[in-house]
Each structure stands twice: as C-alpha cells, then as structure tokens.
N, C-alpha and C positions, 0 to 999 in steps of 0.2 A: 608719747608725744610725737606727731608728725612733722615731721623735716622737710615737708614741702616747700619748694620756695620757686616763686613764681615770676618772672623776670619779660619784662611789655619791650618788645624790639620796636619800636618807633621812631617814626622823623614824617613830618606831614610834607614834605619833597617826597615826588614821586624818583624812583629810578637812581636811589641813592644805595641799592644793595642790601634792603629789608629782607625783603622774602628772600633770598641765597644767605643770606647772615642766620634768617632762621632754621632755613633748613639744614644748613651744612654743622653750624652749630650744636642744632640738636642732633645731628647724626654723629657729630664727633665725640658728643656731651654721652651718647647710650654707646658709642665706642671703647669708653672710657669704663664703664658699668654702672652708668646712670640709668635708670629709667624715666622714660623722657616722655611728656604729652606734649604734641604743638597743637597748639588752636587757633586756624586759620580765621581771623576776624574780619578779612580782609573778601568784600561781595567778588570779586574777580576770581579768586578762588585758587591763583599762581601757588600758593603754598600748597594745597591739596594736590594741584597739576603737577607739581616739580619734584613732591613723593609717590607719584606712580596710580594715585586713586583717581580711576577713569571718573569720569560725572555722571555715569549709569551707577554707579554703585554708591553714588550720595543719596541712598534714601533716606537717613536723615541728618542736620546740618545744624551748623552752629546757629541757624535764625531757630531753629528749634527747642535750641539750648535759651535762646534771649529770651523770644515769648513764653518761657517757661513751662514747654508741650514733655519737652525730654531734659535727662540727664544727660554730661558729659560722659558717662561711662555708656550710655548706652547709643551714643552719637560717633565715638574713637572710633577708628578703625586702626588693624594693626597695618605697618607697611613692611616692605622688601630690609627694613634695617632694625635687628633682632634690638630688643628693646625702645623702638621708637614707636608711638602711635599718635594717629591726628585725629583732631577732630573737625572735618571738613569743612568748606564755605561753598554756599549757594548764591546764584541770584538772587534769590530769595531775602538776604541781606539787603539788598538796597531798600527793603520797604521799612525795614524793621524800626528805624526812626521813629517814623510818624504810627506805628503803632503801638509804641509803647511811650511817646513821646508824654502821654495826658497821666501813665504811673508814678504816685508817689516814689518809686525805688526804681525811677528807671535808669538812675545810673550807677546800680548796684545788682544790676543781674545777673552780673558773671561772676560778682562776690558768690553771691548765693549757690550759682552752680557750685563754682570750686569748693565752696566749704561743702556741699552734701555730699561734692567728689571725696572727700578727706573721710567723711564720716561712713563712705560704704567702700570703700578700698583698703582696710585696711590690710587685708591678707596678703595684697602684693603694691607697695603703697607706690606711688610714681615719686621719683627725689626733685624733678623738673617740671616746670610749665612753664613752656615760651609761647607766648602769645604774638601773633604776625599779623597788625596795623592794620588800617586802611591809610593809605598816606593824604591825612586830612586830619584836623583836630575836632571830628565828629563826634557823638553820641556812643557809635563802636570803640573810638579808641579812650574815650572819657572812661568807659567800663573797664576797659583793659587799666587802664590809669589807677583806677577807684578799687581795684583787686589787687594789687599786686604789689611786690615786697621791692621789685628794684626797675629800674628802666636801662634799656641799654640801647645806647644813640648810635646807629652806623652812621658816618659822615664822608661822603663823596669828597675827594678828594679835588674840587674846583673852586671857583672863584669867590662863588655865592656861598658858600659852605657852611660859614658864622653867623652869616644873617639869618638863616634856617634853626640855627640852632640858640638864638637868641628866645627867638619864638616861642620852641619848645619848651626850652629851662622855663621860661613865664608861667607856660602851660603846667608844668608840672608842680610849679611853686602854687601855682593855683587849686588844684588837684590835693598837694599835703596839706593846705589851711582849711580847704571844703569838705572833704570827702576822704581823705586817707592820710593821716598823719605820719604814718611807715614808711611815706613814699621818700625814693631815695634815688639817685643818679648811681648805676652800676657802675657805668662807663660809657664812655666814648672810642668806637670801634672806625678806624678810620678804613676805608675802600677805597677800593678802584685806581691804586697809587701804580702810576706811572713814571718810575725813577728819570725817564728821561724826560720830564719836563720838567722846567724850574718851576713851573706856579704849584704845582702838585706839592714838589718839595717844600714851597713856603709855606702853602695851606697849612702843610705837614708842623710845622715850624709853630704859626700863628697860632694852630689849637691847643698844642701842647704850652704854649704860653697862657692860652686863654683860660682855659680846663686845668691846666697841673697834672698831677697821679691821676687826673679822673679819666686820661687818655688810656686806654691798652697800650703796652708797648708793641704788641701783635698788629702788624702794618696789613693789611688784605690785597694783594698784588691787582690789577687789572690783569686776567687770566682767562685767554679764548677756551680754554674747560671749562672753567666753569660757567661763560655765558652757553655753552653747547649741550650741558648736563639738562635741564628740567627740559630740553625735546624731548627727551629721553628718556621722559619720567625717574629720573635718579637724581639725587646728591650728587654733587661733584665726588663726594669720597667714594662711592661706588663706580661710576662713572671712569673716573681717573685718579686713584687714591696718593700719585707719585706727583701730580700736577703739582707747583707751586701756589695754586688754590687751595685746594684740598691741605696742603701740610701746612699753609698758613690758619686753616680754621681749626685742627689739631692742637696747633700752638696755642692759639686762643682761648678754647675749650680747658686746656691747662690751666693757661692765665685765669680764667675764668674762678676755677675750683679752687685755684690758689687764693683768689679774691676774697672766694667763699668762707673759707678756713677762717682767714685771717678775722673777717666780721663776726663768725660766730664764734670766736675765742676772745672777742672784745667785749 
C-alpha cells in the first residue's frame, strides 16, 4: 500500500507566504526523513526559483505534466536539499487553461499524473506531495484541489485575512461535493506575525476562534531571512537554518507529522 499523501498549499491572495510555506515546509518535511515532491503549479515559477532550478534547466514543466505530454517522474528534478525534488513551472502554464479547457477530465490531470506517479515509483516511493497554487481559484488550482488528500491554508497575518479565507473554505466545499470527496482542511498556518502589532495579534486571536484546532499552533514569524532566502536560490533552512524562520517551519513540519499520525490512526 502507498502512503502517499498529498497536501495543496493554497489561498487565492497573493503575498500571503504560499510558495515560502512550500518550500521551507517541504525542505523541513525531507529534513525530518520524508521524501518530499513539490510541484510548482504556480505559471511564475517562485517555487522552482526559490529551490535553486535556473529556468535554462526547465526543459520540461509541469504544463507538460497537465497536457498529458510527460510524467511527473520524468518532469522532478532533484534540488540542493537531500530528499526534496520539484517539479518545475513554466510560462508555459498560463495557456494551459484554454487548452485543455474543451477535455472531459480537465480537472483531473494532475489526479492522473499522481496516480501513475504511485504506480512507477514504487522502489523509492515519495511519502509527500505539496503542491504550490497559483493565487487564484483557477483551473490550475481546481486540479490541485481535485488530487489531493488535505489542503493547508497559510494565512497572512492582516486585516483582510478572514475574508480570503471565507472564499476558500467555499471553494474547497465545492471541490469535496464535485470532484473529491477526500478533500479535507489540513490546517491553517498563520504568517508573517508581527508580535508587535495589535492587529496581527487579533487576527491571530479572531482565526483561532474561527477555525478551532484547525489553526497550527506553529505561528510563522515575519523574518528578513526568509524574505532574503529565494534570491539566493535556497530555503530559508539552508540559507539560515538558526533564523526564527527557519525553526519556526521545523516546528511546523512536526506539527504537521504529528497531524498526520493522529488521522491515520483514526
């Protein structure tokens, strides 16, 4: 049996700490001894950017993987962090809509990937796939939705914070009655928390009221490492592994697996 489990970092606000939640995440998640796939879904391509994969060496990309030309195994590349591998995003992405928009299963292509992923990897199986959004509730991230076993919600720590996340839940409710009944709410990962404002701290406050247990208790600091990490082509944990960044998505990463446990002993 494969133990794959596949978890869609989404929130269709831009600039709320997606792609660093993915990457640092899965970098902490193959720290831990996970073996970890990310698949940048995301046309800008920050996730592939911020693990180190120049965009001369995207010869081929997750629009590859959609239109159904390649596999994901044959799309991953490995990166700089021992057990992580991605599988990159192109411009190429932005067309990908409207060409598969007229297929009966075009919001199950990245189902399809993953399961043929499952069925030819067995020898060294991957235990993760996080998948990194477009911030938009697109056709890209409907797939991501339509695949995958949990969703896990970064939330910016401002004012608008709930309203964004009202959206989502909708989206995702919509998502388990159409097209994936699995579909589940991992958590909610709050960012960019700034102790020393009050509205932060209410936000902080308001969601954990809103949500419940479905908050992390792993707070993600606002931390100049980690906005300085993807120049750099790194993870913050490579970058700066002592940063308050970095030990905060470690924490996480626990939280996380601790999550894990708990559901697949239920």
């Amino acid at each position: 049996m494969n133990s794959l489990r596949t978890l869609v970092v989404a929130n269709q606000k831009g600039g709320v700490g997606k792609t660093t939640t993915t990457i640092n995440l899965g970098t902490a998640l193959a720290a831990i001894g996970e073996k970890v796939l990310i698949i940048d879904l995301d046309p800008q391509g920050n996730a592939s950017t911020g693990l180190g994969i120049d965009r001369k060496s995207r010869r081929y990309s997750t629009y590859d993987v959609m239109i159904g030309e390649k596999g994901l195994e044959e799309v991953a590349l490995p990166t700089a962090v021992p057990n992580l591998s991605v599988a990159p995003s192109t411009l190429d992405l932005l067309g990908v809509e409207l060409e598969i928009a007229s297929a009966q299963d075009r919001a199950f292509k990245l189902r399809a990937a993953l399961r043929d992923l499952i069925q030819q990897d067995s020898a060294q199986p991957y235990t993760y796939v996080l998948v990194d959004c477009p911030p938009s509730l697109n056709l890209l991230t409907i797939n991501a939705l339509a695949s995958a076993d949990s969703v896990l919600v970064p939330l910016q720590c401002e004012f608008f914070a709930l309203e964004g996340l009202s959206q989502l839940l909708s989206t995702v409710d919509q998502v388990k009655r159409s097209l994936n009944p699995k579909l589940s709410i991992h958590g909610v990962v709050l960012t960019m928390f700034d102790p020393r404002n009050n509205l932060a701290t209410q936000v902080v406050a308001d969601v954990r009221k809103f949500m419940g247990d479905k908050v992390y208790d792993t707070i993600i600091p606002r931390n100049v490492r980690i906005s300085e990490a993807p120049s750099h082509g790194k993870p913050a944990l490579l970058y700066d592994l002592k940063c308050a960044g970095s030990q905060a998505y470690l924490k996480l990463a626990s939280e996380l697996i601790q999550r894990e446990r708990i559901l697949r002993a239920a």
